[in-house]
C-alpha positions as CSV (number, residue, x, y, z in Angstrom):
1,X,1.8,6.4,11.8
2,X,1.3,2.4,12.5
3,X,-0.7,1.5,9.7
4,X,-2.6,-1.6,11.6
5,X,-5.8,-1.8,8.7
6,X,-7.4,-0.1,5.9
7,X,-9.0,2.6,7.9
8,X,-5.6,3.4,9.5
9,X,-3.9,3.4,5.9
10,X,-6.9,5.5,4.7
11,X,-6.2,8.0,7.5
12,X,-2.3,8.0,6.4
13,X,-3.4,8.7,2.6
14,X,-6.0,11.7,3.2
15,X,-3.4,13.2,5.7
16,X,-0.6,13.4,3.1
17,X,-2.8,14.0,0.4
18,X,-4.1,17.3,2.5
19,X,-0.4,18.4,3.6
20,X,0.3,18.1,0.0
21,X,-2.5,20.1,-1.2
22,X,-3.8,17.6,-3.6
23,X,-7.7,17.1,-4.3
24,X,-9.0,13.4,-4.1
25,X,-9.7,14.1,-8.1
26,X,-6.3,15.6,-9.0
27,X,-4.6,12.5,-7.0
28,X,-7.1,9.9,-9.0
29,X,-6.0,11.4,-12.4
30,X,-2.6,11.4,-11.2
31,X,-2.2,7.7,-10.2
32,X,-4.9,6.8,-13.4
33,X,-7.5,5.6,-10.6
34,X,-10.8,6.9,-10.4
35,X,-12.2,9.5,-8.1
36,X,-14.4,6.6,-6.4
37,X,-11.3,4.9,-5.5
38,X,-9.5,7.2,-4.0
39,X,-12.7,8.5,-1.6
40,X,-13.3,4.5,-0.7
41,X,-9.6,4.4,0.0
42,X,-9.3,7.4,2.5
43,X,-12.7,6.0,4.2
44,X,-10.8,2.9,4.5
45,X,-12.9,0.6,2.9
46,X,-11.4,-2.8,3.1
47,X,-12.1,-4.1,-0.3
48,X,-9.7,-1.5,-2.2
49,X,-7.7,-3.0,-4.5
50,X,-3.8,-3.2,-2.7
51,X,-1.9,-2.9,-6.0
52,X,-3.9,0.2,-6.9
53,X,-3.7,1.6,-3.4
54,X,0.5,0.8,-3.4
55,X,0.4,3.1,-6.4
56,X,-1.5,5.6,-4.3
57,X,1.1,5.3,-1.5
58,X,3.7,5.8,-3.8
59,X,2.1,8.8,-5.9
60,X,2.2,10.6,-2.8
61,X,5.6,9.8,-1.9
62,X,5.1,7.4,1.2
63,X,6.0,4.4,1.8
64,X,5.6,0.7,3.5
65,X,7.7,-1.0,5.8
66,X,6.6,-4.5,6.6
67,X,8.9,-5.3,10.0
68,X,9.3,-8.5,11.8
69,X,8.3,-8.7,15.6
């Protein structure tokens, strides 16, 4: 998936979180975030904190490639 802004990031963490089986409160205690953060985060609100959503990322096991053009 192209992550191209926080909704499409969002979209990539709630569909590994599901294929996972995780709940949004088992992956906040996981990654020591709150349950809030992690539902803003999958609705892709834009003012999520990006250190704490990296540590989401990498809870889950995904990563982020930044590319040149």
């Amino acid at each position: 998936m192209k992550i191209i802004d926080a909704s499409t990031l969002g979209q990539a963490i709630r569909q590994q979180r599901r294929h996972l089986k995780v709940t949004q409160k088992d992956l906040a205690m996981a990654s020591g975030t709150g349950l809030r953060f992690i539902i803003d985060l999958e609705k892709g609100k834009p003012s999520c904190q990006l250190g704490k959503a990296l540590e989401i990322v990498r809870a889950l096991g995904l990563h982020l490639e930044i590319r040149e053009p």
